[in-house]
C-alpha positions as CSV (number, residue, x, y, z in Angstrom):
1,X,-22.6,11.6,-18.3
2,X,-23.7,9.4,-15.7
3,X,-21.8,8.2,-12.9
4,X,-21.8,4.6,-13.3
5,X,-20.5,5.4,-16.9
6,X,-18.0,7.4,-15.9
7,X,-16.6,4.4,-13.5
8,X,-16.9,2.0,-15.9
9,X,-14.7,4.5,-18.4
10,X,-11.9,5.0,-15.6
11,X,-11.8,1.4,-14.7
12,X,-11.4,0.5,-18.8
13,X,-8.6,3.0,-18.7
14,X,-7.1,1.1,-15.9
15,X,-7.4,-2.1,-17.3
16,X,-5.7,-0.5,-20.6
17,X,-2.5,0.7,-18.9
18,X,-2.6,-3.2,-17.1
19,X,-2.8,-5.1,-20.2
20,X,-0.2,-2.8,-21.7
21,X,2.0,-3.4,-18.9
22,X,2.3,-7.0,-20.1
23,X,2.7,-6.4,-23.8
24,X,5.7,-4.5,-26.2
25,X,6.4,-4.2,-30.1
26,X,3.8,-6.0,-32.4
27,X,1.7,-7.4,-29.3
28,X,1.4,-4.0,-28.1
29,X,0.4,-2.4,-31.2
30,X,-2.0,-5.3,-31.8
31,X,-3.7,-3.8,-28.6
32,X,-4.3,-0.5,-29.2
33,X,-5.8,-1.6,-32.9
34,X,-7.8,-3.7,-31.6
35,X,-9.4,-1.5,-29.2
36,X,-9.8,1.2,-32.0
37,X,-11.7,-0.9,-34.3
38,X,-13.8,-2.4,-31.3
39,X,-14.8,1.3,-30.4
40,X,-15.4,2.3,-34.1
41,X,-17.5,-1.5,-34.7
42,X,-19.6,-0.2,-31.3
43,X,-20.5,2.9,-32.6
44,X,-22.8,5.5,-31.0
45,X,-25.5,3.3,-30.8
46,X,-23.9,1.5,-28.1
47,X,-22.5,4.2,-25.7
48,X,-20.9,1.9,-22.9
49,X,-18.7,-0.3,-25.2
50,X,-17.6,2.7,-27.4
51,X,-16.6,4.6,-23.6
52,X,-15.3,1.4,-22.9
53,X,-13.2,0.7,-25.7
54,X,-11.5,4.6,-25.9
55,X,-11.0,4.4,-22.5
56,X,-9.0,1.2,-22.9
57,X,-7.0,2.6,-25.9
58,X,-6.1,5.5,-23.6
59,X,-5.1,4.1,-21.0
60,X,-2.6,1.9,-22.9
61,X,-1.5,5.5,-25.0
62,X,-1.0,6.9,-21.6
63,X,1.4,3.6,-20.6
64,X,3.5,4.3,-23.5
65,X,3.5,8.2,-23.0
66,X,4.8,7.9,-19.6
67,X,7.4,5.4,-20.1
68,X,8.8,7.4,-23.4
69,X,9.0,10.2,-20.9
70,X,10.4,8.5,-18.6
71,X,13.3,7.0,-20.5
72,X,14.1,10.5,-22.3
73,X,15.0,11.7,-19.5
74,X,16.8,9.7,-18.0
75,X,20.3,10.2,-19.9
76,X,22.1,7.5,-18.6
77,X,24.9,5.0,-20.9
78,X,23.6,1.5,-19.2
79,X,26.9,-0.6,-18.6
80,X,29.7,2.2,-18.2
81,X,31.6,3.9,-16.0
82,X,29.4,7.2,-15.1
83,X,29.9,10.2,-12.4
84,X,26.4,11.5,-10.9
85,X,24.8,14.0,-8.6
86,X,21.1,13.1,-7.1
87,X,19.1,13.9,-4.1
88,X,18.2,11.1,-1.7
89,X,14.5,10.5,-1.2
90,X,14.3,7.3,0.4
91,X,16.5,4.7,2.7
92,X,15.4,1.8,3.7
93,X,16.8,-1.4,4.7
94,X,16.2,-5.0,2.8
95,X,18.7,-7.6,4.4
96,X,22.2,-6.4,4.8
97,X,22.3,-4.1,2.1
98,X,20.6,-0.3,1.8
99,X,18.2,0.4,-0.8
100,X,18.3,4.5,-1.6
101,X,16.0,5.9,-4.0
102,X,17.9,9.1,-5.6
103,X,16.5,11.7,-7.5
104,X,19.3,12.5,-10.3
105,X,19.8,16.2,-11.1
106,X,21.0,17.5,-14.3
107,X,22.2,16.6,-17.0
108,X,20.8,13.5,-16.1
109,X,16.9,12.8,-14.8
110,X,14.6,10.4,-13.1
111,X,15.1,8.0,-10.4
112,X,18.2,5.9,-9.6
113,X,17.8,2.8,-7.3
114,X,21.5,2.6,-5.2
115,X,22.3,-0.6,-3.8
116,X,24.8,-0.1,-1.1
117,X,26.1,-1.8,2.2
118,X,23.9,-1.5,5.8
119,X,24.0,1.7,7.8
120,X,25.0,3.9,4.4
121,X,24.3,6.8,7.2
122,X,21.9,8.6,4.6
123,X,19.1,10.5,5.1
124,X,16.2,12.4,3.4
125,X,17.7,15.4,1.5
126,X,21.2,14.4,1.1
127,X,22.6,15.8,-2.4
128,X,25.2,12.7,-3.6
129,X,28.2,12.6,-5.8
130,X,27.7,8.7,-7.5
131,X,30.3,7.0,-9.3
132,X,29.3,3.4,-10.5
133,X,27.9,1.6,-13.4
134,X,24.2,2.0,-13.7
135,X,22.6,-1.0,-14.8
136,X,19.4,-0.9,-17.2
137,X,15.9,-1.4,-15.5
138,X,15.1,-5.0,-14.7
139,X,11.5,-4.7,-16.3
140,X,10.4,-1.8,-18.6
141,X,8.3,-0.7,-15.4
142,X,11.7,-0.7,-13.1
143,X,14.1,2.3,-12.5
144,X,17.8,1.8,-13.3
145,X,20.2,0.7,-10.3
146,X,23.4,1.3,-9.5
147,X,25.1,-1.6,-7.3
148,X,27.1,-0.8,-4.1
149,X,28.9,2.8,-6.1
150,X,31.2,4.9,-4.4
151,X,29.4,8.1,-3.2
152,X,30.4,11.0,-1.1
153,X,27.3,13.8,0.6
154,X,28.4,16.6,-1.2
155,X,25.5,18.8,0.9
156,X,22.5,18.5,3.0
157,X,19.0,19.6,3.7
158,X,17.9,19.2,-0.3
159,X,14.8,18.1,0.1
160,X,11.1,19.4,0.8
161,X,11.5,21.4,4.2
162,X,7.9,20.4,5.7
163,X,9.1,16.5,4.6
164,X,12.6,16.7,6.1
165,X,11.0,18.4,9.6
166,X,8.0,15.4,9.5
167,X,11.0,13.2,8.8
168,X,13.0,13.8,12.0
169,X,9.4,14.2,14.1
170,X,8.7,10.7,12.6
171,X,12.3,9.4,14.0
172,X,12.3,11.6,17.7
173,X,9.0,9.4,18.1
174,X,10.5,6.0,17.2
175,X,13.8,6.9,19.5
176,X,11.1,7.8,22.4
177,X,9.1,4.3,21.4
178,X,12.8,2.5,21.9
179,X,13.5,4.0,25.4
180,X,10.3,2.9,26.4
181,X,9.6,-0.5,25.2
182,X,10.8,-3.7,25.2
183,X,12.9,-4.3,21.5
184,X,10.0,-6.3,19.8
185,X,7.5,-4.8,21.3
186,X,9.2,-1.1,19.9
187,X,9.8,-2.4,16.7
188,X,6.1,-4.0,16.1
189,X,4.9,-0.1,17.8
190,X,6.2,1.9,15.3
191,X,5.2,-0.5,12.4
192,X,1.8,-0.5,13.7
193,X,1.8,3.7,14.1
194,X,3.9,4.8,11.8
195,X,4.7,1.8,9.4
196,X,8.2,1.7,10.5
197,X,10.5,-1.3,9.2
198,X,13.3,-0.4,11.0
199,X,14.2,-2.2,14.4
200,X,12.7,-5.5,13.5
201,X,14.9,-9.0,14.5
202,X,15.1,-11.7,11.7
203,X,13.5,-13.8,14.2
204,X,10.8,-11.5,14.8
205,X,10.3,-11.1,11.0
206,X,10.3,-15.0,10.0
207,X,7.3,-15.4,13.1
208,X,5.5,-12.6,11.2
209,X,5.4,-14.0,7.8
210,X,4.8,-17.5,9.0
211,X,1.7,-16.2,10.8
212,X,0.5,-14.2,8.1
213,X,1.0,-11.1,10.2
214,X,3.6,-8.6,8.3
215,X,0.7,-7.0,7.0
216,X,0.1,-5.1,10.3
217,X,3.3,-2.8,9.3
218,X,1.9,-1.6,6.2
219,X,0.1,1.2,7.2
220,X,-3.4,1.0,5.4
221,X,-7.3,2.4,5.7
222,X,-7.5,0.7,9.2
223,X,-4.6,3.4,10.0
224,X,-6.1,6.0,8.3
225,X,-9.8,5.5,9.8
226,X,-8.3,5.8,13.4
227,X,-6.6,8.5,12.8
228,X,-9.3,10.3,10.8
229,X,-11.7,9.3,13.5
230,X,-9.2,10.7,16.6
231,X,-8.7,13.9,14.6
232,X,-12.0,15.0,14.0
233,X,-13.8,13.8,17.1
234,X,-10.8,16.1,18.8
235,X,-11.2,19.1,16.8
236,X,-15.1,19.2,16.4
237,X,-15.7,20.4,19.6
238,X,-13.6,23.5,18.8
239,X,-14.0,24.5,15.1
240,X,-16.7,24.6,13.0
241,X,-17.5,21.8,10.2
242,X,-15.8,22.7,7.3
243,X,-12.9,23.5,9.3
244,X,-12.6,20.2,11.1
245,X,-13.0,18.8,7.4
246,X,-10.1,21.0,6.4
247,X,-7.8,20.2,9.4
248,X,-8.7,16.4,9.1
249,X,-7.5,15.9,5.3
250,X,-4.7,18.1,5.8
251,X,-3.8,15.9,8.7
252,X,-4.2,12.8,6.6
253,X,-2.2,14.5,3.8
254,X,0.7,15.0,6.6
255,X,0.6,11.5,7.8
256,X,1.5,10.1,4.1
257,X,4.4,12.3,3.6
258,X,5.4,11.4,7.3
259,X,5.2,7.7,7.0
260,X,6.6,7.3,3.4
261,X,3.9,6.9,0.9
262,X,3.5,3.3,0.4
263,X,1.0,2.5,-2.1
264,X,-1.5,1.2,0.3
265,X,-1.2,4.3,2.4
266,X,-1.5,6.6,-0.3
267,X,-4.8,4.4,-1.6
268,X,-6.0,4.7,1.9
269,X,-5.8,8.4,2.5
270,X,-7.3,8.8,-0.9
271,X,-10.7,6.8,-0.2
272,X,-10.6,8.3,2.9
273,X,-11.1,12.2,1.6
274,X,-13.4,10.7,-0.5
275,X,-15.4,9.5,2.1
276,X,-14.8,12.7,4.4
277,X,-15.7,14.8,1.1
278,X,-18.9,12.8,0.9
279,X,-20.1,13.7,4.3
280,X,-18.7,17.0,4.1
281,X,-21.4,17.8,0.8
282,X,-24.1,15.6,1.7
283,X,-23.3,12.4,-1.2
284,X,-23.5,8.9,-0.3
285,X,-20.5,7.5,-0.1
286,X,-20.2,4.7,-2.7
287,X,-17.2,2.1,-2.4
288,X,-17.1,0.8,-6.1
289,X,-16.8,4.6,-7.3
290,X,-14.3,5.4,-4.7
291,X,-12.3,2.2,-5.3
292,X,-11.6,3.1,-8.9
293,X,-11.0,6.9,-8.5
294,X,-8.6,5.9,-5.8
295,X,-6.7,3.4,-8.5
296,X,-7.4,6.2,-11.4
297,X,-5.3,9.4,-9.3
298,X,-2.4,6.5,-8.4
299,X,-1.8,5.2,-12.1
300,X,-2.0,8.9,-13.2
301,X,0.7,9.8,-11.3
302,X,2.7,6.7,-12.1
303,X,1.0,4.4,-14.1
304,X,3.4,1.5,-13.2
305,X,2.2,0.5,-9.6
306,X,-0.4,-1.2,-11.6
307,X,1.9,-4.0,-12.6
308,X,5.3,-2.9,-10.9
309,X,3.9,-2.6,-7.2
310,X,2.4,-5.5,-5.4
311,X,2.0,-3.6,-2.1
312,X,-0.6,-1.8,-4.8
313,X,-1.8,-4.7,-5.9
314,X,-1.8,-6.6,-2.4
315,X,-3.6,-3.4,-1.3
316,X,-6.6,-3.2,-3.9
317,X,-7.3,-6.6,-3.8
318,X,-7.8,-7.4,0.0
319,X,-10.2,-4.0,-0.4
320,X,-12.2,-5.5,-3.1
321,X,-12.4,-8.6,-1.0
322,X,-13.4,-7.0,2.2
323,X,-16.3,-4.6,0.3
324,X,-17.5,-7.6,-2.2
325,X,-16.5,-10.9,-0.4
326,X,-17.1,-10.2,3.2
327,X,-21.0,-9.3,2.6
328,X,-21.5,-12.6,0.5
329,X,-20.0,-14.5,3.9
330,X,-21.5,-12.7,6.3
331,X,-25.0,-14.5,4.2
332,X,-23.4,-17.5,4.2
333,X,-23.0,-17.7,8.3
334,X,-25.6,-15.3,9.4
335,X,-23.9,-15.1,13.4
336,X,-20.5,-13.9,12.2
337,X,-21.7,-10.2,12.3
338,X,-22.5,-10.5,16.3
339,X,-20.1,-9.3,19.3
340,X,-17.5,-11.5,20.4
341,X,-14.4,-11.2,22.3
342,X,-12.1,-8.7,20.8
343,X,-14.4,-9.2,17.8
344,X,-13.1,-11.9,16.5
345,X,-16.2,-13.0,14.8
346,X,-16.0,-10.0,12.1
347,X,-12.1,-10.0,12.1
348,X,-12.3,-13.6,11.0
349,X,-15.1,-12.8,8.5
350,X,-12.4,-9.6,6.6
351,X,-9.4,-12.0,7.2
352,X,-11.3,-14.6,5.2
353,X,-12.3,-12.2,3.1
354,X,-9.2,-10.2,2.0
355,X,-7.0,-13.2,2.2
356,X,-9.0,-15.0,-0.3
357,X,-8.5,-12.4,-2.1
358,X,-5.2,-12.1,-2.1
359,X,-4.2,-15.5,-2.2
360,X,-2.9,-16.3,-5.8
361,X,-0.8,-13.0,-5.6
362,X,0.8,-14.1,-2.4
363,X,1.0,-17.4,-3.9
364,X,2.6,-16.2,-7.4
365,X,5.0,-14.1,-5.5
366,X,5.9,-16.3,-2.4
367,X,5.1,-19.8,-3.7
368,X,3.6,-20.5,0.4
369,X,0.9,-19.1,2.1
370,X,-0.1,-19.9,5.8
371,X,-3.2,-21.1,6.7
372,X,-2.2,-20.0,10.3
373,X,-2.7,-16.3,9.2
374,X,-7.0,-16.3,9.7
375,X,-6.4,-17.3,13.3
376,X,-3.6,-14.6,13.8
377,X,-5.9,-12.0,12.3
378,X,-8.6,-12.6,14.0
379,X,-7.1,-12.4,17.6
380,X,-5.1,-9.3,16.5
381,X,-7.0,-6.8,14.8
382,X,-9.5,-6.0,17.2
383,X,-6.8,-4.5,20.0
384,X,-4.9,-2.7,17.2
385,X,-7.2,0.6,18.2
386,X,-6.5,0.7,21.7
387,X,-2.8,-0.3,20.7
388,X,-2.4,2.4,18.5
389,X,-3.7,4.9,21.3
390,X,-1.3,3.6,24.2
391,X,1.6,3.7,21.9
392,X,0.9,7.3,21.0
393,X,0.8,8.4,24.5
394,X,3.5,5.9,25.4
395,X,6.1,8.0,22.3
396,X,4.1,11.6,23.2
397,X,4.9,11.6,26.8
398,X,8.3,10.0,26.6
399,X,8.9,13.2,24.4
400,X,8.4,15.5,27.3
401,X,10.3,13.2,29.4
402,X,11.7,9.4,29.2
403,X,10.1,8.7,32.5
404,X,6.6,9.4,31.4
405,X,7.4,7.5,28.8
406,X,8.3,4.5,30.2
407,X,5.1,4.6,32.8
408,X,2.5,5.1,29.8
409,X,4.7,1.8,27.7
410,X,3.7,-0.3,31.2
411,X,0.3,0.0,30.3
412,X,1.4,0.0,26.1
413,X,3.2,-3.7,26.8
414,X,0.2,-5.3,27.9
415,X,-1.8,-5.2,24.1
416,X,1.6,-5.4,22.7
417,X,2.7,-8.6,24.6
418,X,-0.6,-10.2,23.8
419,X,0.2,-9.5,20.1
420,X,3.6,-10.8,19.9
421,X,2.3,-13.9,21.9
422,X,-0.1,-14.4,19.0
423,X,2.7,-14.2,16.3
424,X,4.6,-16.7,18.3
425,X,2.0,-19.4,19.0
426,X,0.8,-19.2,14.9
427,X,4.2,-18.8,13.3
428,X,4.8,-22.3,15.2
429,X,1.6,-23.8,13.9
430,X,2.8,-23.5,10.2
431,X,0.4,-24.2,7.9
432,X,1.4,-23.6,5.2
433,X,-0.3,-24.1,1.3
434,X,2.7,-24.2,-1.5
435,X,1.9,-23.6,-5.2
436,X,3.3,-26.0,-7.1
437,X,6.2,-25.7,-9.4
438,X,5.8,-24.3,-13.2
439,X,1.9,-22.7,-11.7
440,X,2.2,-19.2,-13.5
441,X,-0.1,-16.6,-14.4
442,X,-2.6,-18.9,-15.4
443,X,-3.6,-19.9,-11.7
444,X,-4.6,-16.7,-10.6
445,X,-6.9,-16.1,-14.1
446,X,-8.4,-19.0,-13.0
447,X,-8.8,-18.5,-9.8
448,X,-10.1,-14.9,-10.2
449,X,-12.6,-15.6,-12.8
450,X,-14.1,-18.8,-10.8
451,X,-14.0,-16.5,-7.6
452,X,-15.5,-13.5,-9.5
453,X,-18.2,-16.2,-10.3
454,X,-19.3,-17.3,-7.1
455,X,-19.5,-14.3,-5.7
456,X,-21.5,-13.0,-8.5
457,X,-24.3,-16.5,-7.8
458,X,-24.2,-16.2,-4.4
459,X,-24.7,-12.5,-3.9
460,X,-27.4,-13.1,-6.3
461,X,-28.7,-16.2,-4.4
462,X,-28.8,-14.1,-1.0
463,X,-30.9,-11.8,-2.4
464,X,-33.2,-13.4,-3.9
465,X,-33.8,-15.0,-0.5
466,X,-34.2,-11.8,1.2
467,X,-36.9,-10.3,-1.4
């Protein structure tokens, strides 16, 4: 089977599981018929629709599978008084409250979302005693949550060993990043190293999203790239090929568990073995096929970021914009691919790029957008490399002492100061574009298709011109 049929099969199975997302009962069932009697009407004769259509069908099957499973096991009476035991796997912070993913353990199963107050004093690994009243899921693609239950730590350390120990190397170097810098300035460091959220001021926050700038704390391929590119250019010298290859992914791999897992992260460090991989065996590296093998491994191990998860969504999108947008611009203004200061020529060109992409979701989700986010980008992105390097040595040396420490985050202040000053000056520009009320899902079908268009004409028109 050839390669570009096997995409277009995984990227029908994709689009399966996302239409099912949206449909239940008769609807749903409507679906899967339809896709049947389209594959039987295609017949062997033509190949690609017949793929197409059983790919779709599956996809939606393996929607309904997972769910099914998911809701079996659960074993929870939504709406009464219940007594549980779980495992903490995540704590973070959203306002003044503490959102803790929990792992149940038996009799129960699945995850519980806990809503309790700030500073819970949690951590990774910590087996709870719950007793609340879980609530039902808020969407069929949404765990169950328990709001603000009593709970007691009834033991410690229950979690994956190597997680727990990346876990407490992840917060030593925060800690060191704290000592060492000024508060914003630690708090944007660690988001841009290590994706931390923690540490952040509501004022700081508010100039981020009004400059279109929180994306620079959600760790993504720029992250991974740099950190592929310090591994292996360190390590070549000393091992052999393969080896380096080896060492690379696994540091990668360790990097993701370290930092959380976030859907763009994990998306990331997939395309990123895939790429390594390629070079490794001698394949060209092909975006499109890497794209939807990326989104085909995340929806089989949970087929809901697809719909549930816009950092997925956010994430897949501003790709697709930057491989299939960018090169259509860069035709468009020939001198945008040239040096500039800090690069801000071909930052501007993927800002445009992804942003345009990304723009009904942000839209759809946030009802604003701000304009003042291109210019924020552009200025920003090109010293996130060196950043990234000072504030490694800035957190590595104030490990082996906080005076080191505090030396290197001199020299670590200077990109970071320019940064911030960037976030101030945009967030006061505020420009922002509002959708109006009652838009719905019918903007960004529009928008999509009319952009999916253009792109199509004007890639076409470019080369044409160049033949």
């Amino acid at each position: 089977m050839a390669k570009a049929e096997l995409t277009s099969g995984a990227a029908a199975f994709l689009a399966g599981i996302f239409v099912a997302s949206f449909l239940s009962g008769p609807f749903l069932a409507g679906f899967l018929i339809l896709c049947g009697l389209a594959a039987l009407a295609a017949g062997a004769e033509t190949r690609p629709a017949l793929l197409s259509m059983g790919a779709a069908f599956l996809g939606a099957l393996y929607l309904i599978f997972f769910m099914n499973l998911q809701s079996a096991g659960r074993g929870l009476a939504y709406g009464e008084p219940a007594e549980l035991r779980g495992v903490v796997r995540e704590v973070r912070m959203s306002g003044d409250t503490d959102v803790i993913e929990v792992s149940l353990l038996p009799p129960q199963g699945g995850r519980l979302r806990v809503i309790s107050g700030r500073d819970s004093g949690l951590n990774y690994g910590d087996e709870l005693y719950l007793a609340g009243i879980p609530e039902p899921p808020s969407s069929r693609l949404a765990d169950p949550v328990m709001f603000f239950p009593r709970f007691k730590v009834t033991a410690k350390d229950r979690g994956n060993p190597v997680q727990a120990r990346l876990l407490a190397i992840r917060a030593g170097f925060l800690d060191r990043l704290h000592l060492a810098l000024r508060p914003d300035s630690a708090a944007l460091a660690g988001g841009l190293t290590l994706g931390a959220k923690d540490g952040f001021s509501a004022e700081l926050k508010e100039k981020m999203r009004a400059s279109g700038t929180t994306h620079l704390v959600a760790l993504s391929g720029y992250n991974v790239s740099i950190l592929a590119l310090a591994v292996s250019s360190a390590l070549g010298a000393w091992f052999r090929r393969r080896t380096t290859f080896l060492l690379t992914v696994l540091a990668i791999c360790l990097f993701v568990v370290m930092t959380g897992a976030e859907a763009s992260l994990v998306r990331a460090a997939l395309m990123g073995i895939l790429a390594l991989l390629a070079s490794q065996i001698g394949r060209q590296y092909d975006i499109s096929h890497a794209i939807v093998c990326a989104a085909l491994l995340m929806a089989l191990w949970d087929p809901r970021l697809l719909y549930g998860d816009l950092g997925f969504q956010l994430s897949f999108l501003a790709l697709l914009g930057v491989a299939y947008l960018s090169p259509v611009l860069a035709g468009l203004f020939p001198g945008s691919g040239r040096g500039s200061w800090l690069n801000w020529r071909e930052n501007l060109l993927l800002t445009v790029s992804a942003q345009l992409a990304v723009l009904p979701l942000l839209l759809l989700n946030f009802r604003e957008f701000s304009l003042a986010a291109v210019g924020a980008n552009a200025l920003i992105l090109g010293l996130v490399p060196l950043t990234m390097l000072l504030v490694f040595l800035t957190g590595l040396a104030g490990i082996l002492h906080a005076y080191f420490g505090t030396a290197i985050g001199w020299l670590a202040e200077l990109p970071l100061g320019f940064e911030l000053a960037a976030i101030n000056l945009f967030s006061a520009l505020r420009l922002p574009v509002v959708l109006p009320a009652g838009w719905n899902w019918i903007f960004p079908a529009i928008y999509y298709a009319l952009l999916a268009a253009g792109v199509a004409w004007l890639g076409k028109r470019t080369r044409s011109r160049h033949a």
